[in-house]
One Martini backbone bead per residue (centre of mass of N, CA, C, O) as a GRO file, in nm:
protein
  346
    1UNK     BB    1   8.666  20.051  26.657
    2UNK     BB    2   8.341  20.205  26.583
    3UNK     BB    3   8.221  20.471  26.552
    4UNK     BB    4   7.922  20.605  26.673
    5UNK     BB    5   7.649  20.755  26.548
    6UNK     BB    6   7.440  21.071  26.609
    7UNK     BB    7   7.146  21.105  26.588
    8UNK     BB    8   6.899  21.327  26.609
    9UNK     BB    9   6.719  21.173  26.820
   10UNK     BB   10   6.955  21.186  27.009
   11UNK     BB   11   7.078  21.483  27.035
   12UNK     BB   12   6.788  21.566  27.159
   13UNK     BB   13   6.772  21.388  27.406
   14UNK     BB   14   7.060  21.514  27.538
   15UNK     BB   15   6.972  21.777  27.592
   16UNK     BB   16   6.691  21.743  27.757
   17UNK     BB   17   6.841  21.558  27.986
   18UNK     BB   18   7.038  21.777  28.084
   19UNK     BB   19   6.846  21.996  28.154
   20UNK     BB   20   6.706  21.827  28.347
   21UNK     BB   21   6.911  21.761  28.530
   22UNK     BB   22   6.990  22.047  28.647
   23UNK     BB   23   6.730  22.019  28.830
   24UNK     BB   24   6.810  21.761  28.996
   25UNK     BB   25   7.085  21.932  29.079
   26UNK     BB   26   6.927  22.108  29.264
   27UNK     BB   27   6.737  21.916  29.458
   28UNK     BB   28   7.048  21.810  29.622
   29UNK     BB   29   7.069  22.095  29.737
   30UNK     BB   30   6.831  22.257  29.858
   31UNK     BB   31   6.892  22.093  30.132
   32UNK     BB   32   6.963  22.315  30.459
   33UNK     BB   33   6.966  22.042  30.579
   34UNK     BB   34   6.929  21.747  30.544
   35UNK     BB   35   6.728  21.554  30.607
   36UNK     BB   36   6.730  21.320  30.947
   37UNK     BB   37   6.399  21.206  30.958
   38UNK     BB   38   6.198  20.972  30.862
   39UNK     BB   39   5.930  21.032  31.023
   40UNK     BB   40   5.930  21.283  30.794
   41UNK     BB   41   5.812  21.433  30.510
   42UNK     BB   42   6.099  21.551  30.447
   43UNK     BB   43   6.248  21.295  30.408
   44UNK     BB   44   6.059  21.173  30.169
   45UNK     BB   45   6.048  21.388  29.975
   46UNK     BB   46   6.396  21.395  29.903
   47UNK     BB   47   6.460  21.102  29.845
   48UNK     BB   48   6.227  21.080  29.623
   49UNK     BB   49   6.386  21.295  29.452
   50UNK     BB   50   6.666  21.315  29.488
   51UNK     BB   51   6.781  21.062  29.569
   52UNK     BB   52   6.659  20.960  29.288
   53UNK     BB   53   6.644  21.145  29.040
   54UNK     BB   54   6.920  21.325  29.091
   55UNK     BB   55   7.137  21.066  29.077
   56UNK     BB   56   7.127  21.100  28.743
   57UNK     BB   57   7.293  21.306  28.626
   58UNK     BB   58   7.617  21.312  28.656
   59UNK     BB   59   7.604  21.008  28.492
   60UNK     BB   60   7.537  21.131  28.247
   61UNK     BB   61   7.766  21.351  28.220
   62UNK     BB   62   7.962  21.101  28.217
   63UNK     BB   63   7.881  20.954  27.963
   64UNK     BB   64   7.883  21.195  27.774
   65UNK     BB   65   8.193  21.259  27.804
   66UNK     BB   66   8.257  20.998  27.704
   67UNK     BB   67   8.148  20.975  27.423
   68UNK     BB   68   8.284  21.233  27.283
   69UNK     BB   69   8.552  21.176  27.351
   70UNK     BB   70   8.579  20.877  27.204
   71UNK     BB   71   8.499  20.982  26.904
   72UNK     BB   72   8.859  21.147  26.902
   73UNK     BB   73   9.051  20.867  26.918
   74UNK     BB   74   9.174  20.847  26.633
   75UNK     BB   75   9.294  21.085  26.563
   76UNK     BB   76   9.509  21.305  26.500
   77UNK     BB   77   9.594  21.465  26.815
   78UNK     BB   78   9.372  21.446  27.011
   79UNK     BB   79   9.429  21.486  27.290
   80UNK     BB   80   9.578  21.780  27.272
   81UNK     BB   81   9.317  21.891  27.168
   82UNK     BB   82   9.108  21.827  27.331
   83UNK     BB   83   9.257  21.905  27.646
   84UNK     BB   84   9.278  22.202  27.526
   85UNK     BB   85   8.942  22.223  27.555
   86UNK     BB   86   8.879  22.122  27.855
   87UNK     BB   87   9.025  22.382  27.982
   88UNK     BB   88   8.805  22.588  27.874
   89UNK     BB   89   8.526  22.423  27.945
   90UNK     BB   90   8.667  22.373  28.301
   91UNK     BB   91   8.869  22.505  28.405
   92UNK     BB   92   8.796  22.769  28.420
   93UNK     BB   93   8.533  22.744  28.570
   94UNK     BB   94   8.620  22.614  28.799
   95UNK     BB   95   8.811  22.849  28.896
   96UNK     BB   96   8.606  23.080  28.907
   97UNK     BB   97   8.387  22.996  29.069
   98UNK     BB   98   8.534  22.919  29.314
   99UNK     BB   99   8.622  23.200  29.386
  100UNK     BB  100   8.320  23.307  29.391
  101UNK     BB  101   8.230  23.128  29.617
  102UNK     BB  102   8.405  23.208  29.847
  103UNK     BB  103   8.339  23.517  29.852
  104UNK     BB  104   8.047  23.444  29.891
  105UNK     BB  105   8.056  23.271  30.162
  106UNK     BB  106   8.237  23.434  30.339
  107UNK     BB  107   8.032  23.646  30.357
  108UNK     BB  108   7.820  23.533  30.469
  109UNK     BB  109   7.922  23.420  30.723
  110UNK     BB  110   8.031  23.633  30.846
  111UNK     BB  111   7.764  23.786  30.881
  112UNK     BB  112   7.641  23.532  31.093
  113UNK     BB  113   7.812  23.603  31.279
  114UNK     BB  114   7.775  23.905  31.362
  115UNK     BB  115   7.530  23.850  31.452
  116UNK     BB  116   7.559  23.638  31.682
  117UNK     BB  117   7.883  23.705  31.805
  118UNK     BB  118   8.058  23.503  31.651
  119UNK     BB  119   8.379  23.490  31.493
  120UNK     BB  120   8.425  23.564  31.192
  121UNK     BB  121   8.587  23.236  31.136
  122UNK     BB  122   8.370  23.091  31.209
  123UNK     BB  123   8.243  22.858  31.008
  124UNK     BB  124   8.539  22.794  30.883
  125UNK     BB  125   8.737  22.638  30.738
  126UNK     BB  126   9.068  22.471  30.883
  127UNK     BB  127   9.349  22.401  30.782
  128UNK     BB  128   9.344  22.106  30.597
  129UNK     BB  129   9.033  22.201  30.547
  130UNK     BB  130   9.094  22.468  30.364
  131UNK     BB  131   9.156  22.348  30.091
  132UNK     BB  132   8.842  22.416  29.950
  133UNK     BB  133   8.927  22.668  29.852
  134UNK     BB  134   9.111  22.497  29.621
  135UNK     BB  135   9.005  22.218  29.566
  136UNK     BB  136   9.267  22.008  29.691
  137UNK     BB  137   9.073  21.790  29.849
  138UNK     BB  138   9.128  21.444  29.853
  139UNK     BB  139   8.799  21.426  30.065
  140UNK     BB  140   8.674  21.652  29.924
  141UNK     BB  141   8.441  21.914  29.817
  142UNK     BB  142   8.450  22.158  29.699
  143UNK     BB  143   8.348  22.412  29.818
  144UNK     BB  144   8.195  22.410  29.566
  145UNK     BB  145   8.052  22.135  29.522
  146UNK     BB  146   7.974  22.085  29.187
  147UNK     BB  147   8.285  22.114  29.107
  148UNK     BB  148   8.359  21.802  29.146
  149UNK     BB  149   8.297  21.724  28.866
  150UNK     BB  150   8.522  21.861  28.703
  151UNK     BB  151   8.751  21.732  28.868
  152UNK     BB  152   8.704  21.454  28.750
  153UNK     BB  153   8.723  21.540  28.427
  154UNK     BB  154   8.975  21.640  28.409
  155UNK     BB  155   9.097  21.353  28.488
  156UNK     BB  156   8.975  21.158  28.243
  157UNK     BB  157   9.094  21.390  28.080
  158UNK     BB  158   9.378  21.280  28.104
  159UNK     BB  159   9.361  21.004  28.086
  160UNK     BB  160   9.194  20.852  27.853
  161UNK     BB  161   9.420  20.685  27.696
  162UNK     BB  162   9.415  20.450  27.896
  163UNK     BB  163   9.093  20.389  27.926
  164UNK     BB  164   9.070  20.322  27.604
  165UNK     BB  165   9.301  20.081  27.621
  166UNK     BB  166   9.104  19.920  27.823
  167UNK     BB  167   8.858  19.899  27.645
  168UNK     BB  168   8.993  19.758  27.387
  169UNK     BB  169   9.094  19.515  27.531
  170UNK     BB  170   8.824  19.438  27.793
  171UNK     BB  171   8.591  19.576  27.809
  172UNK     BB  172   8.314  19.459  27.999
  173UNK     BB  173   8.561  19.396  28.227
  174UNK     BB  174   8.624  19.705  28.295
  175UNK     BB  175   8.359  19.787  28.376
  176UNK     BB  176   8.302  19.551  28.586
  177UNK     BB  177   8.506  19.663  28.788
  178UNK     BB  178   8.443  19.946  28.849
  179UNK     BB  179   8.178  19.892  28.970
  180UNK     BB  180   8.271  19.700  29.214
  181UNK     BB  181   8.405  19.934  29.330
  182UNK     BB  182   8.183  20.150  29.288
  183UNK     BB  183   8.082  19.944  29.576
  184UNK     BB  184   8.271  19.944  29.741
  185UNK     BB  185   8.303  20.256  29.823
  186UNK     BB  186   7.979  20.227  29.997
  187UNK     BB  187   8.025  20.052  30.185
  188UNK     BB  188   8.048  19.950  30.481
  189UNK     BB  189   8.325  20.007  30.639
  190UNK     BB  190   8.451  20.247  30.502
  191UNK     BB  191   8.629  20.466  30.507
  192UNK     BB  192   8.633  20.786  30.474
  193UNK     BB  193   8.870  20.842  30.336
  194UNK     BB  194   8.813  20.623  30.081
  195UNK     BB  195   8.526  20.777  30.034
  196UNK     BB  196   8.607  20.992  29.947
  197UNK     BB  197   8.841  20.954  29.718
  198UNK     BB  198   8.596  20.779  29.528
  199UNK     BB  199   8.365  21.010  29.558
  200UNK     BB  200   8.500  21.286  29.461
  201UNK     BB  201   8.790  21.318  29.350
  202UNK     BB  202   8.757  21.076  29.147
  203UNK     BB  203   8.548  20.873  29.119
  204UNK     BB  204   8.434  20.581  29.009
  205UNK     BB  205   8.160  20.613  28.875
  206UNK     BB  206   8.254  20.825  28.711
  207UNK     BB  207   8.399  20.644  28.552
  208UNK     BB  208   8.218  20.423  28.475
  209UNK     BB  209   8.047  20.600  28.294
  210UNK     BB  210   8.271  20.713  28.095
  211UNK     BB  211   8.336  20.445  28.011
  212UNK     BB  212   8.034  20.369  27.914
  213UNK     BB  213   8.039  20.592  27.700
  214UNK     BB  214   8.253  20.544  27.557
  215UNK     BB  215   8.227  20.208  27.450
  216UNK     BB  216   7.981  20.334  27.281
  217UNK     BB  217   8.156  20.524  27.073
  218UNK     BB  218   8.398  20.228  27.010
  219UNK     BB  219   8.194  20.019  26.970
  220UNK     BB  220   8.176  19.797  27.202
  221UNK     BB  221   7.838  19.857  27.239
  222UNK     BB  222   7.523  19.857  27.382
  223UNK     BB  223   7.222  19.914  27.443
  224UNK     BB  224   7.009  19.783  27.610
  225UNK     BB  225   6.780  19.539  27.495
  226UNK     BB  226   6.483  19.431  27.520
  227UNK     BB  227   6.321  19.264  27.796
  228UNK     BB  228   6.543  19.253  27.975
  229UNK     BB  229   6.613  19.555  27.972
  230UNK     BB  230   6.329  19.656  28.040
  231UNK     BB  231   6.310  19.519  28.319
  232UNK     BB  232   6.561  19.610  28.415
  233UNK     BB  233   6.476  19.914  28.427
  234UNK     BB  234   6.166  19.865  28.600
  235UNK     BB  235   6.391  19.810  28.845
  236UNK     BB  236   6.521  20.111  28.910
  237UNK     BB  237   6.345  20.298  29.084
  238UNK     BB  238   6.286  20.081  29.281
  239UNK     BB  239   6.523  20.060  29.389
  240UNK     BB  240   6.609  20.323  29.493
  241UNK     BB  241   6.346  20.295  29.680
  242UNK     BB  242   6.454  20.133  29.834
  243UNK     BB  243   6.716  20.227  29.957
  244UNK     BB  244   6.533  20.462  30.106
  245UNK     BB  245   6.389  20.223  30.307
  246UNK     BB  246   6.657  20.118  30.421
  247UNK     BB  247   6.757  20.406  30.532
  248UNK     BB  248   6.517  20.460  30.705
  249UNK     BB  249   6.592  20.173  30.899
  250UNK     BB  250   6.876  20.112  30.920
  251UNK     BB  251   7.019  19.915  30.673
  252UNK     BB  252   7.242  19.794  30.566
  253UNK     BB  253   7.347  19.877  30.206
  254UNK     BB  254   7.189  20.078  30.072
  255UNK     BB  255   7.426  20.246  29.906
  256UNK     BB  256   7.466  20.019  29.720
  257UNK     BB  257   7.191  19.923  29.625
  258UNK     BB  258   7.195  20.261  29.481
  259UNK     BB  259   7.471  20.151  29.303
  260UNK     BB  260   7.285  19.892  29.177
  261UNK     BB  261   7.061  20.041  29.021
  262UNK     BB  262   7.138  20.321  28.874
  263UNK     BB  263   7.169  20.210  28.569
  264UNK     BB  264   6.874  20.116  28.547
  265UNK     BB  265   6.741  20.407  28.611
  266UNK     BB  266   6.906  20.539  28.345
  267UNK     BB  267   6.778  20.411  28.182
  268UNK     BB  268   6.456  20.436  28.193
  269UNK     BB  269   6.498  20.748  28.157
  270UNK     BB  270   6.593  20.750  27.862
  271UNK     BB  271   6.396  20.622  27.761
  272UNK     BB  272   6.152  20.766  27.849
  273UNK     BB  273   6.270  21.029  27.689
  274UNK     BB  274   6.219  21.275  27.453
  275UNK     BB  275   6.279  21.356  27.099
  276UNK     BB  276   6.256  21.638  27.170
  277UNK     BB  277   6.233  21.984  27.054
  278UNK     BB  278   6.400  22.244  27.212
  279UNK     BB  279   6.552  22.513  27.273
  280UNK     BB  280   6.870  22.654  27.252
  281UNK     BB  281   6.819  22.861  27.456
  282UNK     BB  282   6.771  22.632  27.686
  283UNK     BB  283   6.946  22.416  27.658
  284UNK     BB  284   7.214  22.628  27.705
  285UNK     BB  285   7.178  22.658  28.020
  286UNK     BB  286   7.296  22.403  28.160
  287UNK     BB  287   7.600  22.465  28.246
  288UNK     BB  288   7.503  22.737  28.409
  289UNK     BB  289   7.320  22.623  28.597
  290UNK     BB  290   7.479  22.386  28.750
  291UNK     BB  291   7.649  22.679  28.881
  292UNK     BB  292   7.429  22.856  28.996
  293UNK     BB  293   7.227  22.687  29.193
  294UNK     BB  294   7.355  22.757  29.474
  295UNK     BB  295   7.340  23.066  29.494
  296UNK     BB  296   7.058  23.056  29.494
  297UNK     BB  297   7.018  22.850  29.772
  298UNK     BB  298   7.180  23.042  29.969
  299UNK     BB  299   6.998  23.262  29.952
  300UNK     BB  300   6.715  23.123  30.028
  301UNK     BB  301   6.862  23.065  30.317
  302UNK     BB  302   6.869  23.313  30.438
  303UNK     BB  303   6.516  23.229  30.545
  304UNK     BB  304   6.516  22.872  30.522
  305UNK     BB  305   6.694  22.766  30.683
  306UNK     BB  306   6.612  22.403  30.804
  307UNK     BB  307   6.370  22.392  30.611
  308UNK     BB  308   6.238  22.067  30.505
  309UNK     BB  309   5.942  22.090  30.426
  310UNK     BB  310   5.814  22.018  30.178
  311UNK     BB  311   5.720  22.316  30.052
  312UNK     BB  312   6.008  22.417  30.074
  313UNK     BB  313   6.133  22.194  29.878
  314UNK     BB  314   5.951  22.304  29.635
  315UNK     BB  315   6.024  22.580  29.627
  316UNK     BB  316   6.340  22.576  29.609
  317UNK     BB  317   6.336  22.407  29.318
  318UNK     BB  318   6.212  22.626  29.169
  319UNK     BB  319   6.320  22.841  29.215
  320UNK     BB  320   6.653  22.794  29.213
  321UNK     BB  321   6.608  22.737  28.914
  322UNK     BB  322   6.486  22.970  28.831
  323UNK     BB  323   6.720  23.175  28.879
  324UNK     BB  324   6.944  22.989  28.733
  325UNK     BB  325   6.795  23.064  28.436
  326UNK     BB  326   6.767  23.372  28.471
  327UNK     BB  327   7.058  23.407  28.475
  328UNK     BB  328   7.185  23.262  28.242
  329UNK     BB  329   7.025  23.420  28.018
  330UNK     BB  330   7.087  23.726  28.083
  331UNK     BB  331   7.408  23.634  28.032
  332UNK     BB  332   7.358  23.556  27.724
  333UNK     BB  333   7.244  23.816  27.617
  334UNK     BB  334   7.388  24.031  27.770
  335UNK     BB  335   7.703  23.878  27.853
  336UNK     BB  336   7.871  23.687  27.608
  337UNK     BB  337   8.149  23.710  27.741
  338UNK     BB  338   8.120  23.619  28.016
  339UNK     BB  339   7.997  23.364  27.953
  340UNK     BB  340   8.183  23.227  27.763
  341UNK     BB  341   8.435  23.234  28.008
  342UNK     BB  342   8.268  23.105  28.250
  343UNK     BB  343   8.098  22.866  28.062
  344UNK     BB  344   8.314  22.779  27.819
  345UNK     BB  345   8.126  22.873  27.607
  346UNK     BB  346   7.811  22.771  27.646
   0.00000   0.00000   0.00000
């Protein structure tokens, strides 16, 4: 298969989409505890953003990096150096960033404990479910959410000359079994421990999206064009936003249809984003937001736990990703060597 070229046009929408992105994920953390009642604005305000919109970023970084990484397949000795670049660029800040959330979280928590007069130890995992600590767990996202993303994506680039080996061989079939699976993933009546397996450690989607962007890079096809593909694409906000309404009124399959209209969801906002050039020194920051902003979120819990009125979820919105952002910069100004370390070099 012929490696797909990178044109500027393409390379500056990459840029732009990452760093909207990690927007995207600050809203699916800002909800602390998620609105759990339709009758409320702050329901319909959270799924309609975040629900729609946020669930749109993690499938884009699992295809840029699927595709970036089967760009180098080709090459003699590829693996061996890419999977230890992977090392440096994930392995590190996860490992990093997870020790800093527990000593984060658990100081925050013992301290919540205090007020109240619960046991120190109160309202913090133990046994087997301790395991979050070190990241370990194999039905739960580490103690750090979003470093769920770097733990499936470590395991992708092991596997990877498998997946590109199924890729060469099936092609469209080798993804279209992916995708099926990761809707058996989350329909009604999956074990917790098999959708947890499936969705959080493994990620059988972020596989298939990993694996759509390698088979882009491995020249197996192309993004969707023409009629079909607009229509296509015009029907996937749409769809999300019934999955939204299905999941509002408790109707079985709600998150189904959202796992099977996401890709034509992300389709059309790739569509829709602009070649824009925005600077290097902010889009520079996706990597570290992406890390940052929970830390962010933590903080304004303090004060704002349980808050979910629409008004509170745009604050913190903005908010949450303002200080993960000016944490960001700050970092890469005034601390360059410790930037380079924590956030892989990026």
């Amino acid at each position: 298969m012929k490696v797909a070229a990178v044109s500027e046009a393409t390379s500056l929408k990459l840029a732009a989409f990452g760093f909207v992105g990690a927007f995207f994920v600050t809203m699916i953390h800002a909800a602390q505890p998620v609105p759990g009642d339709p009758a409320q604005a702050g329901w319909w305000f959270y799924r309609l953003t975040a629900g729609v919109f946020g669930r749109l970023a993690v499938p884009f970084y699992f295809a840029v990096a699927g595709f970036f990484l089967a760009r180098r397949a080709g090459e003699p000795g590829w693996w061996r150096r890419e999977a230890a670049k992977r090392g440096r660029t994930l392995a590190v800040p996860y490992v990093f960033w997870l020790a800093v959330w527990d000593v984060f979280a658990v100081g925050l928590t013992m301290m919540g404990n205090a007020r109240s007069g619960a046991g120190a130890w109160a309202r913090l995992p133990s046994g087997w479910d301790a395991l979050v600590f070190l990241g370990l767990h194999p039905f739960r996202e580490p103690f750090d959410i979003p470093l769920w993303f770097l733990r499936s994506l470590l395991l992708f680039v092991v596997a990877s000359p498998a997946v590109f080996a199924l890729l060469r061989r099936f092609g469209a079939g080798f993804l279209a079994a992916l995708f099926a699976v990761s809707l058996a993933a989350v329909a009604d009546g999956v074990p917790d421990w098999v959708r947890g397996l499936a969705t959080r450690f493994v990620s059988v989607q972020g596989l298939f999206y990993f694996s759509a962007g390698a088979w882009l890079a491995l020249g197996g096809g192309r993004l969707p064009k023409g009629r079909a593909a607009a229509f296509g694409a015009a029907l996937g906000i749409p769809g999300l936003v019934f999955s939204q309404w299905m999941d509002s009124r408790g109707l079985a399959g709600a998150a189904v249809v959202h796992a099977f209209f996401l890709p034509w969801a992300l389709l059309c906002a790739w569509r829709a984003m602009p070649s824009a050039r925005w600077p290097r020194w902010l889009t520079g920051c996706t990597f570290a937001v992406y890390i940052l902003h929970v830390f962010a979120i933590r903080l304004l819990d303090l004060g704002l736990y349980g808050r979910t009125d629409c008004g509170v979820l745009l604050f913190k919105y903005a908010v949450g990703f303002g200080l993960a952002l000016g944490a960001a910069l700050v970092s890469h100004r005034f601390f360059p060597r410790f930037s380079s370390f924590a956030f892989g070099g990026r």
